[in-house]
C-alpha positions as CSV (number, residue, x, y, z in Angstrom):
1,X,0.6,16.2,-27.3
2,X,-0.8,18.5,-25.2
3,X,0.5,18.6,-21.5
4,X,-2.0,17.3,-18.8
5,X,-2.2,18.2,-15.5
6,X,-4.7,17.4,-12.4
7,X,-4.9,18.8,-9.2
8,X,-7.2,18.8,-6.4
9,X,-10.2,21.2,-7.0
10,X,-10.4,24.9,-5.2
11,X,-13.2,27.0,-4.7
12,X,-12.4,29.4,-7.3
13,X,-13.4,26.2,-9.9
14,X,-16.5,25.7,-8.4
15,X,-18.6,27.7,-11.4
16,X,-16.5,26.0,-14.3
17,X,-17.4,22.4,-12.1
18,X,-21.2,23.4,-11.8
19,X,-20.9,24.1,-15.8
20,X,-19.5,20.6,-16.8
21,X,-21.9,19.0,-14.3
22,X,-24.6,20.4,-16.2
23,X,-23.3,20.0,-19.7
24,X,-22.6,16.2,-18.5
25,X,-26.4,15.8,-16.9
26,X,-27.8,17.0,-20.3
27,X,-25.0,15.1,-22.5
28,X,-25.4,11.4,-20.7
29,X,-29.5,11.9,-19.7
30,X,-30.9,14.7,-21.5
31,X,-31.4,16.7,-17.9
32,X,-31.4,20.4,-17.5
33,X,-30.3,21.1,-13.5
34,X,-31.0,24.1,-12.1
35,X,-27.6,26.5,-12.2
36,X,-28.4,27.6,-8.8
37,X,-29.0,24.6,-7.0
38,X,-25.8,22.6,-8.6
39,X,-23.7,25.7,-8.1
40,X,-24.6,25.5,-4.5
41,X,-24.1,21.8,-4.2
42,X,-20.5,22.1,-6.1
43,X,-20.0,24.7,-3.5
44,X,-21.1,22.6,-0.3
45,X,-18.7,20.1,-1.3
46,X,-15.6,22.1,-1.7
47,X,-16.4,23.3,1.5
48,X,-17.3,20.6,3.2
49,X,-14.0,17.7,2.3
50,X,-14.9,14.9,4.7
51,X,-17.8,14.4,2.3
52,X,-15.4,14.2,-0.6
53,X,-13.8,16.2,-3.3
54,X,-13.2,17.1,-6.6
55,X,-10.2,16.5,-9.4
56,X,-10.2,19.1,-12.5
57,X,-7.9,18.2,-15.8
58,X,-6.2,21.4,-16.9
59,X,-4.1,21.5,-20.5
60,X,-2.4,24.8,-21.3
61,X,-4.2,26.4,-17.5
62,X,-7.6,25.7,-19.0
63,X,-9.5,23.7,-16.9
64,X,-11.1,20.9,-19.5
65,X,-12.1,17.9,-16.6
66,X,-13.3,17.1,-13.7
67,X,-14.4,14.4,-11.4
68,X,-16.2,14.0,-8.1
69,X,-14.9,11.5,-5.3
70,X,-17.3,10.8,-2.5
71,X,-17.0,8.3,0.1
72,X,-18.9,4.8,0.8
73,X,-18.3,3.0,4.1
74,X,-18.1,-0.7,3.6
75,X,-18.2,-3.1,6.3
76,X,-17.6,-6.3,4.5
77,X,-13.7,-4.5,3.7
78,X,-14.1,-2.3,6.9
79,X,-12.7,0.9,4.5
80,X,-14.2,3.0,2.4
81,X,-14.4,3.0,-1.5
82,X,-14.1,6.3,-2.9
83,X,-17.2,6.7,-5.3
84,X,-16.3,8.7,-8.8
85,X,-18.7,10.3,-10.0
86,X,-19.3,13.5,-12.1
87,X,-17.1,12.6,-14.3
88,X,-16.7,15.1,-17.5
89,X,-14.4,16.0,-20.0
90,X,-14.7,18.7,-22.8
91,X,-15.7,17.2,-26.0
92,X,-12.7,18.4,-28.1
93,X,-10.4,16.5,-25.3
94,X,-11.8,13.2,-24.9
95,X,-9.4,10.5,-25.8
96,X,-6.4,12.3,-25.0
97,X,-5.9,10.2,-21.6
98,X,-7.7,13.4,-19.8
99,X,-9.5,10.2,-17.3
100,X,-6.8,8.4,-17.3
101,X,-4.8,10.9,-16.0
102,X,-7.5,11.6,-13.4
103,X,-7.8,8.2,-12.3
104,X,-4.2,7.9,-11.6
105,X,-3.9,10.7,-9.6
106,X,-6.8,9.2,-7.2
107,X,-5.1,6.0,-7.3
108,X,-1.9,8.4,-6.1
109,X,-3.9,10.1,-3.2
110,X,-5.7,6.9,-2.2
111,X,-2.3,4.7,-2.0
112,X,-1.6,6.7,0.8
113,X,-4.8,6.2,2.8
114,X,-4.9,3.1,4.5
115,X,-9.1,3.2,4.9
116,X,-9.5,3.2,1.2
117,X,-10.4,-0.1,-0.2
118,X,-11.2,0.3,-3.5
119,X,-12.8,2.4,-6.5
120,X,-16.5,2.7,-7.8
121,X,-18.6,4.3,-10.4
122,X,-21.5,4.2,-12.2
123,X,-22.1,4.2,-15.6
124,X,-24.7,4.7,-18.6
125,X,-25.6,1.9,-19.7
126,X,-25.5,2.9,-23.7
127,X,-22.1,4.9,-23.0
128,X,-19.9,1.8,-24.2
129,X,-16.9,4.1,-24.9
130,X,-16.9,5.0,-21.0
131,X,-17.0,1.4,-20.5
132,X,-14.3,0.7,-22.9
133,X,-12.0,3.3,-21.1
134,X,-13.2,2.0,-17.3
135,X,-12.1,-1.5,-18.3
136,X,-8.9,-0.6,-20.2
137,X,-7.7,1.1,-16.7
138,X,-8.4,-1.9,-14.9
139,X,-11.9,-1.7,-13.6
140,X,-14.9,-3.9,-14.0
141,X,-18.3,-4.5,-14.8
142,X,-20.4,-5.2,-11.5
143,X,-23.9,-7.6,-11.4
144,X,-26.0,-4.7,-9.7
145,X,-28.5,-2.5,-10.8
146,X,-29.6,0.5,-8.9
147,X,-32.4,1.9,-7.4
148,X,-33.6,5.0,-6.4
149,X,-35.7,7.4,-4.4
150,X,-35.6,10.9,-4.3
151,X,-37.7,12.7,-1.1
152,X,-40.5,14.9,-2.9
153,X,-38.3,18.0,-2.0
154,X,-35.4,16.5,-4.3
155,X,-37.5,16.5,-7.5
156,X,-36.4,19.4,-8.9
157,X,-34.2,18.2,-12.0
């Protein structure tokens, strides 16, 4: 069994992060993002962690995960739910807990941040093994759909 570790992202990840964004956008819905433009927004969020972070898996000091936390103010729960999104893992170690171990080390952090009400994500609606793995950990399904629109500028992807 290979040892798992997860940390909080640094800026010296931020190219391996921009890689598995990409190889998850073109995975999941068969999109091709600009390196530049996802490089830079990897970038603007490491340095920029009141708009949230990231979480990278590493087995053996190889970085092989990652996952993106942003924040959503609610004021029905007056806190905020910590949004995960980006969420990737190298094909040769999914189901070997990589999430999992992921999503209890946000549950760690967050159990010690009193404004955090809750967790969210998003989620293909075809990728049933995601959803399999979301509900094991405790999660579950929601009756919304969601919407979208991107300012002309935005349509880049």
């Amino acid at each position: 069994m290979d040892t798992i570790s997860i940390r909080l992202a640094q800026l010296s990840d931020a190219r391996e992060i921009a890689s598995f964004n990409q190889a998850m956008a073109k995975e999941t819905e068969g999109k091709v993002l600009q390196p530049d433009l996802i490089l830079a927004g990897v970038n603007t969020l490491l340095n920029n962690p009141s708009q949230g972070f990231y979480v990278v898996a590493e087995v053996d000091s190889k970085v092989v995960g990652c996952l993106m936390i942003t924040r959503e103010w609610s004021d029905w729960r007056n806190g905020v739910f910590w949004w995960i999104q980006s969420v990737f893992v190298e094909k040769e170690y999914r189901r070997r807990g990589i999430y999992r171990s992921m999503y209890e080390f946000i549950k760690e952090l967050a159990s010690n941040k009193d404004d955090v009400c809750g967790f969210r994500l998003y989620v293909e609606q075809d990728n049933s093994i995601a959803q399999e793995t979301y509900s094991a950990l405790g999660m579950t399904p929601l009756p919304y759909l969601m919407f979208e629109e991107l300012k002309p500028n935005y349509l880049k992807i």
